[in-house]
LUMBAVO-700729 format. One record per residue (C-alpha): x, y, z; residue in three letters. Coordinates in steps of 0.2 Angstrom, whole numbers, plus 5000, padded with zeros to 4 digits. Each point is the difference from the previous one (the first is absolute). Layout:
// LUMBAVO-700729
XYZALA;...
This chain:
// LUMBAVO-700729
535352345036UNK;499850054984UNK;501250124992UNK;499650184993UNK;500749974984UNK;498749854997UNK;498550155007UNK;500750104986UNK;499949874987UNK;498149995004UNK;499850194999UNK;500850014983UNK;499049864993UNK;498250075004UNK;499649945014UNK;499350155009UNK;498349925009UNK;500149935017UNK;499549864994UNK;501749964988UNK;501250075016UNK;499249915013UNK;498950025016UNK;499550155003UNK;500150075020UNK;498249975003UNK;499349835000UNK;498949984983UNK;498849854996UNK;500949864987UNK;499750054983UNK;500449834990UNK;498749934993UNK;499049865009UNK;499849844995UNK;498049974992UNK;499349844997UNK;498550014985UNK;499049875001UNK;498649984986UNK;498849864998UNK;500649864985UNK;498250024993UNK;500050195000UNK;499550145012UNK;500550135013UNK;501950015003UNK;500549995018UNK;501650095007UNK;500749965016UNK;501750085008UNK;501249865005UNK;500049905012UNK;498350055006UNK;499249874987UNK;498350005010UNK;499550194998UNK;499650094983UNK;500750164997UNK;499350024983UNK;498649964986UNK;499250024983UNK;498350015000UNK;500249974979UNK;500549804996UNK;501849954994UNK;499849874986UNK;500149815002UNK;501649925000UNK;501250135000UNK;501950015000UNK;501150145008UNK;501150074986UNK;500950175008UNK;499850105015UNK;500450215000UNK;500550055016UNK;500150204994UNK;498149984994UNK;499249875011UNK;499649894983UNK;499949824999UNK;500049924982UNK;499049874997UNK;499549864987UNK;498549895001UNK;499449854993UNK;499650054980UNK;501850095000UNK;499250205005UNK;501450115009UNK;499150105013UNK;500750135012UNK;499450005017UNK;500350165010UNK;500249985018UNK;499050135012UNK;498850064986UNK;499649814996UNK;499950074980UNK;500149854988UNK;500550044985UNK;500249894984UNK;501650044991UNK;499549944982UNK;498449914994UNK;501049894989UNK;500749845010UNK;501849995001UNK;500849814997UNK;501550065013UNK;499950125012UNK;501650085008UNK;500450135012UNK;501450105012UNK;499550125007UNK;498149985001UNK;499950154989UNK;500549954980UNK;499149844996UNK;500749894985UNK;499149864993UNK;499849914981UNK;498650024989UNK;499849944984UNK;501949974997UNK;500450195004UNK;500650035015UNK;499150175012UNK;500650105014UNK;498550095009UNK;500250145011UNK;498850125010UNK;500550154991UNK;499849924984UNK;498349994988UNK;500849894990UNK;501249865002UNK;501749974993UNK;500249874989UNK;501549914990UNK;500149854991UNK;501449884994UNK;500349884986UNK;500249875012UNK;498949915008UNK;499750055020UNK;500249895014UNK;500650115013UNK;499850195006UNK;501150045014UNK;499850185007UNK;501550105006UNK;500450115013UNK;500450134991UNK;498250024991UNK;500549894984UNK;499649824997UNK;500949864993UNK;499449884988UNK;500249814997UNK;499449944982UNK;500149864989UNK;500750014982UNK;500049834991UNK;501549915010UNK;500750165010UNK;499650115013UNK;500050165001UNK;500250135013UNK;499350184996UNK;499850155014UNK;498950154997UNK;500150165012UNK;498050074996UNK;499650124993UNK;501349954988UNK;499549854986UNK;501649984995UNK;501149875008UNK;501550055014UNK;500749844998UNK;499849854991UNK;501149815000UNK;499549814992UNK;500249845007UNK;500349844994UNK;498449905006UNK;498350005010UNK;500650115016UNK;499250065013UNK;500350145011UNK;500149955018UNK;500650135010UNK;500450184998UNK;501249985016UNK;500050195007UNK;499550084987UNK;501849994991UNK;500149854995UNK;499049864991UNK;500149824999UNK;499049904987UNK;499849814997UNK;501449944990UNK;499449834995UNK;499249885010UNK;501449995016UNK;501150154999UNK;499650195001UNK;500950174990UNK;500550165009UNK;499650164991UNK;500250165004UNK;498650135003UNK;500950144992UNK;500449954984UNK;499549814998UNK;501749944998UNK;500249835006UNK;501249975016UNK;499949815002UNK;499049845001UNK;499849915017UNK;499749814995UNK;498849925012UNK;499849814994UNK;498350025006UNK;498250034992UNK;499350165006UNK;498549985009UNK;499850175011UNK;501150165002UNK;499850145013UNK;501450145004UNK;500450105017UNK;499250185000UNK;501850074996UNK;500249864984UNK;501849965011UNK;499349845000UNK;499149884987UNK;499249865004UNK;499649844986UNK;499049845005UNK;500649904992UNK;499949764994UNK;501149894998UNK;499249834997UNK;499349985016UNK;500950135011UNK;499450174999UNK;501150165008UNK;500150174999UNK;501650084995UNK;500450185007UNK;500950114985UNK;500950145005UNK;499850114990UNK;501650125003UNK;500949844994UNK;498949904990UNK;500449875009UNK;499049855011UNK;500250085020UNK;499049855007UNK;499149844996UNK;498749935012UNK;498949844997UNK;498149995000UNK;498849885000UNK;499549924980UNK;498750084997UNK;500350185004UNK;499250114989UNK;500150185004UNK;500950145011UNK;499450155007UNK;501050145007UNK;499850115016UNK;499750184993UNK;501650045017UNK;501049854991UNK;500149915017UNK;499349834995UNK;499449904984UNK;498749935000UNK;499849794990UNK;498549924995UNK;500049814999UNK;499049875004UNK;498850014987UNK;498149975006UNK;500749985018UNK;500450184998UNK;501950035011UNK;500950155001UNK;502250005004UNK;500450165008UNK;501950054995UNK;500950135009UNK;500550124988UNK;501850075010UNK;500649805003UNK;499049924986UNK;499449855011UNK;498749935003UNK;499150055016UNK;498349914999UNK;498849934990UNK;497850015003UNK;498549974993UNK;499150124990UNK;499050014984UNK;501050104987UNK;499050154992UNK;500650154989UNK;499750115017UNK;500249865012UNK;501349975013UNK;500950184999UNK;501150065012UNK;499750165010UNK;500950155004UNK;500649915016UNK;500449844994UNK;498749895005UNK;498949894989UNK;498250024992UNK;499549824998UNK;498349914995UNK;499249865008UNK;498649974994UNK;498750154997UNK;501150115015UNK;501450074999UNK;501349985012UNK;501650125006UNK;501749895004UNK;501350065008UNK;501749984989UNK;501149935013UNK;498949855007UNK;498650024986UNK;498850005018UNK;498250054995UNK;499950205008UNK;498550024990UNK;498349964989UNK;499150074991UNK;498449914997UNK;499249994981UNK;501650084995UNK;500249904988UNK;498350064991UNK;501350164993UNK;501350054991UNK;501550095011UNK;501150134998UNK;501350115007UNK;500650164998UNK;501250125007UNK;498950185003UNK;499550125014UNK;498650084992UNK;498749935012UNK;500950065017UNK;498850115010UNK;499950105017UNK;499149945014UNK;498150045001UNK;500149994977UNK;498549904992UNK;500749834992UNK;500250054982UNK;498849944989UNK;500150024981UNK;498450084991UNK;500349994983UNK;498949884988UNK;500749904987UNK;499250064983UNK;500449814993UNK;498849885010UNK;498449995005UNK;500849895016UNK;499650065018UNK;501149945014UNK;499150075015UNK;500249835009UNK;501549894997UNK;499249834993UNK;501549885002UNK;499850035020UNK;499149845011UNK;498550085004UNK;499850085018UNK;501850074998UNK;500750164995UNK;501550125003UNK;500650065016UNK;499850194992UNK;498449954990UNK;498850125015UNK;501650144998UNK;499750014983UNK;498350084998UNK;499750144983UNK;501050145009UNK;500850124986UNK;501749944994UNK;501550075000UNK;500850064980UNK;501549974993UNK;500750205007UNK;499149985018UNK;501049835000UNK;501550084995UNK;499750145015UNK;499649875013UNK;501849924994UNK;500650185003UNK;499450005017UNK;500649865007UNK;501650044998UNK;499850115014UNK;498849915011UNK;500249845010UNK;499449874994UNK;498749895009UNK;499449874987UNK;501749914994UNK;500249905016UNK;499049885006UNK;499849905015UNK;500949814995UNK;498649875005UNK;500449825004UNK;499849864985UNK;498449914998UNK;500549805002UNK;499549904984UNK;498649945012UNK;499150135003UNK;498450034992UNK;500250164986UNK;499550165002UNK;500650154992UNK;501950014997UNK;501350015015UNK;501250154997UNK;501949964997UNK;501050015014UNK;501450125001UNK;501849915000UNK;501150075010UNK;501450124988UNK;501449954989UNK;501150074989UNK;499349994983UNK;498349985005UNK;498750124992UNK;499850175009UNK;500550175000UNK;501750065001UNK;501050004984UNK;501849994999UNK;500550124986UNK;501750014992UNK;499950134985UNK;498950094990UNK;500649994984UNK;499550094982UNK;500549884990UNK;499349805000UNK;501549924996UNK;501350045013UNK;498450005013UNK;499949804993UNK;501949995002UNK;500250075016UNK;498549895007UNK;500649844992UNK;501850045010UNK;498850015017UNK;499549855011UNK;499549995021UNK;499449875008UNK;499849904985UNK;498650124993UNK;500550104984UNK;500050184997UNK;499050064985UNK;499450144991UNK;498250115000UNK;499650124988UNK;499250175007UNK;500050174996UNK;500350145010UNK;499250194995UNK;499949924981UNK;501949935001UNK;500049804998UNK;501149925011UNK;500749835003UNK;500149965017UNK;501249865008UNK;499149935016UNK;499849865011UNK;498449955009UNK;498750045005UNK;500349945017UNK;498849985016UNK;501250105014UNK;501350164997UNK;501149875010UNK;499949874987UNK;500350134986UNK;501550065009UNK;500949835002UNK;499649984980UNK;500950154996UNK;501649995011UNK;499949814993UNK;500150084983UNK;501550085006UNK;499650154988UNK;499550175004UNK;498349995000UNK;498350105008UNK;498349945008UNK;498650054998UNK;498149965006UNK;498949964984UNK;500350044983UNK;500049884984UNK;499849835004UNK;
C-alpha cells in the first residue's frame, strides 16, 4: 500500500497526467515505445522497419535509398529521428513515418557524435560543429590544441580531448557559447575512455593505468592502475560500471572499475586474443570478441560478471546485438539467426540478413488500430538519383511477408501519426501480440523468417508495467535516490520527461511484462513506490 504522503509528493512535483500517477480506472493500450528493428541494405537502398519480435513482417519503408555503408549515430524518441553517417563521413537524418532524408551538412565530418538524435557533433577541418534542426548555421569552436576526441554530454555541451606538444588537454563548451566552461592539462598522450554516467570521466593514464576526473569541474579524483595494455573499454548504461580489456604478456582480462570507488570490483580472464567489448544497451550482458578470423563471441552476465557462454559469430559494427528481451542477434553465414540468452538455442533466422545493416530503437511512433494501411513513407530524397523499389541484396524469388501489404496507399504524416498515438491509448490494441510459432530446426529448408516465440514472463523482462518511485525536479537527488534503489538484482534509474512544459526526473524500475512482476519489484524495493502501465522506458 502505498502511503498518501508519498501521493502527495507526486502532486507537488508536477506530476498531474495519469500517465506520471499511474493506471487510470479504464484499461488503456501500453504507451512505451516498441522495440523497431531498421534494417537497410550494406550497399544502399530502402530502410526496412520491423516491430520486435515479429522479424518476418515489415511494418514500414522508404521508397527514397539510404546511402551505402551507413553507421547509426543517435536516435530521437520525441521526433522520430535517426542520425546517420555513411561512408564518405555525411550526417544525415532519417525521419521515421514521413521516410524524409535529410543531409545535415554538405561538408564531411571526420567524427560524428550524438545524444539525443537531435544535436549532431562532428570535426571539420580542426574546428569542431554542433548542427541542429533549428539552426541555419552550425556552431563552431576551435582550440590550440590539437583534436583527438569530441565526447558530447548530456546536458547539451561537449567535451573535448586535444593534444598540445606533450600534454593533454581537456576543454568543455556549452553551444552556443565559444568560450570554454571548463578546461584541465595532462601530463601525456591520454585518452578519454569513458564518461561513466555522465558525471564522471576516465582517460588513459599511460599505457596500463587509468585517471578519474570529475565531470563538473575537471578536477582529478584518482588513478586506478591496471598493469595491463588497453585494448577495449565499454561501460553499463548507468556508467556504475567500467569495463577495460585489458594484456598482460599473453593473458588478457577485463577489469570492472567502479566507479563510486575508483577501484577494481572484478577481474575475469578471457581468452589471448580478445579484442573488443560490447555492451547490452539494458546492461545485462557484455558482449567479447575473440578468436580472430574464427570469429567467437563470450557472453558475460552483467549482475554476476561470469561467464555464461561463449558462440560463434562474425563480429560486425551492428552485428551480434542484444534485444529488448535479451536474446541474441547472431550471423551465420548470409542469415541471421535469434538465440536465446539462456541456452544460446537457435529461435529464429532470418535468411540474407546478413545482406544489412541493423538497428534498434526504442519508439512507438508506428503503432496503429486494426483495419490502418501499413505506413509507408512518401517522401523523396533530393540527394540521389538511387531508386529502391526492389530490395537488390535479396535471393531472387524472395521477398517480405508484408511486401503485397505495402502497395502505394497514402502515408500517414508526422501529426496524423501523432493522433493515431493519441488514439490508441484509448483503444485496444490488436497488433502488438502475436500468435508464438514453433522454431524452425536447422534442417529445414529456408523460407521467410519464423517469428520469436514468446517466453513465458519474468521479472525484468521487457514489457509494460513500470515501477516508479519519485518524480523529482531536480537530476541530482533523482540520481541519488535511484543509485540507493535495487530489486531483484535489477537497478533503478532515472528518465527525463516533462510534464505540461515542467521537466521532470523520474526514478523508475522496469518496464516489466506482468502488473504482478511489477508489484513484487516494488515491495522488493521495500520503498514506497507506484505502478503504472506504460510510460518512459
Amino acid at each position: 500500500m502505498r502511503s498518501p504522503r508519498f501521493l502527495l509528493a507526486l502532486v507537488l512535483a508536477g506530476c498531474s497526467t495519469a500517465d506520471d500517477r499511474g493506471a487510470t480506472a479504464a484499461p488503456v493500450a501500453p504507451l512505451g515505445p516498441d522495440a523497431i528493428v531498421l534494417r537497410v541494405p550494406a550497399q544502399g537502398g530502402a530502410a526496412r522497419a520491423y516491430r520486435y519480435p515479429a522479424l518476418d513482417t515489415v511494418i514500414w519503408t522508404t521508397r527514397a535509398a539510404v546511402p551505402p555503408q551507413m553507421r547509426s549515430i543517435g536516435f530521437s524518441i520525441d521526433a522520430g529521428t535517426l542520425v546517420i553517417s555513411d561512408a564518405a563521413g555525411l550526417a544525415w537524418r532519417l525521419t521515421f513515418g514521413s521516410g524524409q532524408l535529410d543531409r545535415a551538412m554538405a561538408t564531411p565530418l571526420a567524427e560524428t557524435a550524438s545524444l539525443d538524435g537531435t544535436s549532431i557533433f562532428g570535426t571539420s577541418g580542426g574546428a569542431v560543429l554542433r548542427l541542429m534542426p533549428s539552426e541555419r548555421e552550425p556552431w563552431q569552436v576551435r582550440t590550440a590544441a590539437t583534436l583527438s576526441q569530441l565526447q558530447p554530454l548530456r546536458d547539451g555541451g561537449v567535451l573535448l580531448v586535444g593534444q598540445r606538444g606533450s600534454e593533454t588537454i581537456l576543454t568543455r563548451f556549452r553551444p552556443p557559447a565559444t568560450t570554454a566552461v571548463d578546461s584541465a592539462v595532462f601530463e601525456g598522450q591520454a585518452r578519454l575512455i569513458s564518461a561513466a554516467g555522465g558525471d564522471r570521466y576516465y582517460l588513459s593514464d599511460g599505457p596500463e593505468g587509468l585517471v578519474s576526473v570529475r565531470a563538473r569541474d575537471l578536477k582529478t579524483l584518482g588513478r586506478v592502475s591496471l598493469g595491463d595494455s588497453l585494448r577495449a573499454t565499454a561501460s553499463s548504461p548507468s556508467g556504475d560500471r567500467v569495463y577495460v580489456l585489458g594484456a598482460d604478456n599473453d593473458d588478457a582480462r577485463i577489469q570492472v572499475i567502479n566507479k563510486y570507488t575508483d577501484e577494481i570490483a572484478a577481474r575475469l580472464d578471457v581468452p589471448s586474443d580478445a579484442s573488443a567489448l560490447r555492451m547490452d544497451p539494458l546492461g545485462r550482458y557484455l558482449l567479447v570478441h575473440f578468436g580472430g578470423d574464427a570469429d567467437s563471441v563470450l557472453v558475460i552476465a552483467v549482475a554476476t560478471d561470469k561467464v555464461i557462454g561463449r558462440l560463434a559469430s562474425p563480429w560486425r559494427p551492428d552485428l551480434p546485438l542484444v534485444f529488448p528481451d535479451g536474446r541474441l542477434a547472431t550471423l551465420r553465414g548470409d542469415d541471421v539467426v535469434v538465440l536465446t540468452a539462456d541456452t544460446f538455442r537457435p529461435v529464429a533466422v532470418i535468411p540474407a540478413g546478413a545482406k544489412d545493416i541493423w538497428t534498434v530503437v526504442q519508439w512507438n511512433g508506428f503503432r496503429r488500430r486494426a483495419g490502418d494501411a501499413p505506413i509507408r513513407a512518401t517522401a523523396v530524397m533530393s540527394d540521389t538519383t538511387r531508386r529502391a523499389g526492389s530490395d537488390s541484396t535479396k535471393p531472387k524469388g524472395t521477398r517480405d511477408s508484408a511486401a503485397t501489404r505495402d502497395s502505394s496507399e497514402g502515408l500517414s504524416d508526422s501529426a496524423a501519426l501523432r493522433r493515431k498515438a493519441r488514439r490508441d491509448s484509448i483503444a485496444a490494441r490488436s497488433d502488438t501480440t502475436r500468435r508464438p510459432q514453433p522454431p524452425v530446426p536447422d534442417s529445414q529448408p529456408k523460407g521467410r523468417p519464423v517469428a520469436v516465440e514468446t517466453p513465458p514472463a519474468a521479472v525484468g523482462e521487457r514489457g509494460t508495467f513500470v515501477v516508479q518511485f519519485a518524480a523529482l525536479k531536480a537530476e541530482r537527488p533523482a540520481q541519488q535516490l535511484a543509485a540507493s534503489i535495487k530489486a531483484n538484482g535489477e537497478k533503478a534509474r532515472v528518465v527525463k520527461t516533462a510534464t505540461n512544459g515542467v521537466e521532470l526526473y523520474r526514478v523508475i524500475l522496469g518496464p516489466f511484462r506482468t502488473r504482478d512482476d511489477a508489484e513484487r519489484a516494488g515491495r522488493a524495493a521495500g520503498r514506497d513506490y507506484w505502478v503504472f502501465e506504460g510510460g518512459s522506458n
